[in-house]
N, C-alpha and C positions, 0 to 999 in steps of 0.2 A: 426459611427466612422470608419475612415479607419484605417488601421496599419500603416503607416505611420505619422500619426496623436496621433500616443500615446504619450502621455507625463509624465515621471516618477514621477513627483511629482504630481502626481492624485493618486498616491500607496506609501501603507506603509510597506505591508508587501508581499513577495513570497514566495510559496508554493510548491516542487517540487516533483514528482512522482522521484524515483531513475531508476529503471532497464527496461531498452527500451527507455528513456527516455532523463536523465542524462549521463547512462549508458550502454554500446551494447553491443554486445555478449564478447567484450575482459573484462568488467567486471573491466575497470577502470575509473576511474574521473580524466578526462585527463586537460591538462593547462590552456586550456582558459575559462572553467568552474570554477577553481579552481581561476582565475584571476578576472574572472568578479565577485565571490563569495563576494573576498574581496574588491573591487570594489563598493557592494552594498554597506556591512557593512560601509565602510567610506563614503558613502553618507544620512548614519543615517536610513538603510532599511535593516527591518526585513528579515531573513531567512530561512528557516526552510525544512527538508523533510516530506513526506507523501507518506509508504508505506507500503505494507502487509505484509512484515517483522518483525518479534521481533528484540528487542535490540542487542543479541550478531553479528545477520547477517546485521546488519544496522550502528552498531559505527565505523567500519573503516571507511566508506563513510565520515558521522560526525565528525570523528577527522581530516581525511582529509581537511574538508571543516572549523571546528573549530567552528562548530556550539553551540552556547551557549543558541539558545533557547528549549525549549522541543522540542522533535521530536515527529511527528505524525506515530504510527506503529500499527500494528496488522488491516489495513484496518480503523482505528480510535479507537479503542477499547481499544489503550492505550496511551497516553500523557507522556513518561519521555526523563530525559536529557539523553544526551550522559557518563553524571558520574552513572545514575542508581538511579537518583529519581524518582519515580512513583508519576504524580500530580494528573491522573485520569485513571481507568481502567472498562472494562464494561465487564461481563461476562455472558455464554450463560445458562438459567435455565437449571438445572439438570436433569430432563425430555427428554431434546433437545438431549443431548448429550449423554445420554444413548438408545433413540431410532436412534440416528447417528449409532452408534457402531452397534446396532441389523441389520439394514439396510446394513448396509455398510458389514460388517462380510458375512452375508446370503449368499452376489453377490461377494464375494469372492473379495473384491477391497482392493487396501491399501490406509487405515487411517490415517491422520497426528492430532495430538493436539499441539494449542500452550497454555500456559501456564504462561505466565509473560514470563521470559525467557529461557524458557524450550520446546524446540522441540519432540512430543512425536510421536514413532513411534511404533507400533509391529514388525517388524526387517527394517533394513537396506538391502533392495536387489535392483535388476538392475532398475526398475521403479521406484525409492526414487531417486536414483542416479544420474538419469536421470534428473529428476528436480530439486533437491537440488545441485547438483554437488560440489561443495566444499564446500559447505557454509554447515558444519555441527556444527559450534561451538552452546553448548545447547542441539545437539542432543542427545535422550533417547533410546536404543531398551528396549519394556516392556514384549515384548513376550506375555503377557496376559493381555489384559485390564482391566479382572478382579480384576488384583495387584493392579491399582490406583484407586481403585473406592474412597478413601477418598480425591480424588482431583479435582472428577469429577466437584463439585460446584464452582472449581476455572479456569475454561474453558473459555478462551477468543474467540477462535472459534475453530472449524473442519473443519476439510477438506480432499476431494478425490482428490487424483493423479492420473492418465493418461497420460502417456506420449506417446502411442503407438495409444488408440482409443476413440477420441472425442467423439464417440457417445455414449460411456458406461457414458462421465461426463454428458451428455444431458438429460440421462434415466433416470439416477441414482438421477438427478437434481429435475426432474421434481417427482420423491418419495418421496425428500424430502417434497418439495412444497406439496403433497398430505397427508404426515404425520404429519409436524411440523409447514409448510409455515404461518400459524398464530400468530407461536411463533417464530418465528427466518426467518431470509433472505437469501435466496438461491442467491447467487453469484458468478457470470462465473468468475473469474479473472484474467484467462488465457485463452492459451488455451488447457494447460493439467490440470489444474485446478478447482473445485466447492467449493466453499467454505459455509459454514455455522455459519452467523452473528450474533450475539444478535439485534434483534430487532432494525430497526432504525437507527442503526450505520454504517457511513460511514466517509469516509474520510473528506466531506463535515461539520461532526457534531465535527468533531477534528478541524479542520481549525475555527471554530467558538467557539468554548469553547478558543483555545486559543487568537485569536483575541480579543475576550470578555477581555482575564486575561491582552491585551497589553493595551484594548481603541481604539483597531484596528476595524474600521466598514468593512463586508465582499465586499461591495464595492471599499475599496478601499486595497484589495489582486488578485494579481497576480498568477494565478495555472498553471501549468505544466502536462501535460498529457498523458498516451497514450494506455490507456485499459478498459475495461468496466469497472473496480472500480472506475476510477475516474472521470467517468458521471459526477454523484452527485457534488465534487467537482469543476468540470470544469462548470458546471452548475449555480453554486452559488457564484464565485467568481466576483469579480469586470471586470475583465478580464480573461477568462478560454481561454486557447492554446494548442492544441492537436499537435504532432510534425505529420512529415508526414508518420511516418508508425504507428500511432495511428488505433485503432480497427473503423470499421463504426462508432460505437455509440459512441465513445469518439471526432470521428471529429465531429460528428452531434451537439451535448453538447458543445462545445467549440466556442468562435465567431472566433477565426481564428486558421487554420491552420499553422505551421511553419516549419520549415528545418528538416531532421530524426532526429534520435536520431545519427546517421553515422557521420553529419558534426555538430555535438555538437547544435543544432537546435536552444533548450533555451539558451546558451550561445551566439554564435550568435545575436540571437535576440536579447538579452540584452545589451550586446558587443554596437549596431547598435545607442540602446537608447540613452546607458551613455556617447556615443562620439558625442552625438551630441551637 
């Protein structure tokens, strides 16, 4: 297949990574995104985001965009709309997340939990901020991890921050992999970020449960890309598309490369389809 050669009615549904993606550093979902959006929808095609975000950091995109099917969030982990139905949610055993904490704690790193819609932190200081940057709505300081241990079993993942030295997320990553790595999945998904999955779940396993719920076959969904999380995804889609400042392994995973995420890449692209 060339890219040139694609033709929209081979797809039912798209699937889009938001931040690097959709979205650049200005961190807004600019016109002709917002055009082409509504664009599908009246050509009777699905749409949907897919990203490592919870709900409260993902529904303004969503309202923007007026997404009405589940959104894929938490890395896949969780399935609800943009009103705060939950259709599906995967969480990581409580074992995992308690040898996270011990781990994490030791090497003196900061920890994040997400939690349905709950960002859980032990404070707020310049390294949180650094990568969270506004997007604080949800967020918790717990001060002591000990205080939630009655929520530990409702853990949708972990995760270490880094904003200053990749190699503490690479160490740090690979203790996991040597502690839990059979019970849960070590995941780079930035690059001040490691995360820690439940088992098996990927962005990939959301795209397909919801597919499943449309009649949609993953053949024929269209994915959007641009970082190691969305391998999986890009991987297994009918058509997987990495933009051009996508990580190596996300352009690798992907059958074509397209425009950054600067000159609105997936729009664009789509733009190019639907007027033909």
């Amino acid at each position: 297949m060339k890219l040139s050669n694609i033709d929209l009615n081979d797809y039912k549904m798209i699937v889009s990574d938001i931040d690097g993606t959709l979205m650049g550093k200005d961190h807004i979902i600019h016109d002709l995104t917002k055009e082409v959006v509504f664009r599908l929808r009246d050509r009777g095609i699905y749409f949907t985001l897919a990203t490592g975000k919870n709900l409260p950091a993902t529904v303004s995109q969503a309202d923007t965009l007026e997404i009405d099917l589940p959104l894929i969030l938490i890395n896949g982990a969780m399935l609800q709309t943009r009103q705060g139905k939950v259709l599906e949610q995967s969480v990581l055993p409580v074992d995992v997340t308690c040898e996270f904490v011990e781990i994490g704690e030791s090497q003196g790193r900061d920890l994040v939990m997400y939690i349905n819609e709950d960002i859980l932190v032990r404070e707020v200081n310049e390294n949180i901020e650094n990568v969270y940057g506004s997007v604080r709505s949800g967020m918790t300081e717990v001060g002591d991890w000990g205080l939630i241990r009655a929520r530990l079993p409702d853990v949708n993942k972990c995760l270490v921050v880094d904003s200053i030295n990749r190699e503490n997320l690479i160490n740090i990553g690979k203790d996991f992999e040597g502690a839990f790595g059979d019970r849960a999945d070590i995941v780079h998904a930035s690059l001040s970020l490691v995360e820690v999955m439940p088992k098996g779940i990927t962005k990939a396993v959301g795209i397909k449960k919801l597919a499943d719920a449309l009649n949609v076959d993953l053949g024929e969904v269209i994915a959007f890309g641009d970082f190691d999380n969305d391998i999986e995804m890009l991987a297994s889609a009918g058509l997987g598309l990495a933009v051009e400042n996508a990580s190596p392994g996300a352009k690798a995973a992907a059958r074509f490369v397209i425009g950054s995420v600067d000159v609105e890449g997936p729009a664009a692209f789509l733009q190019k389809i639907l007027d033909r």
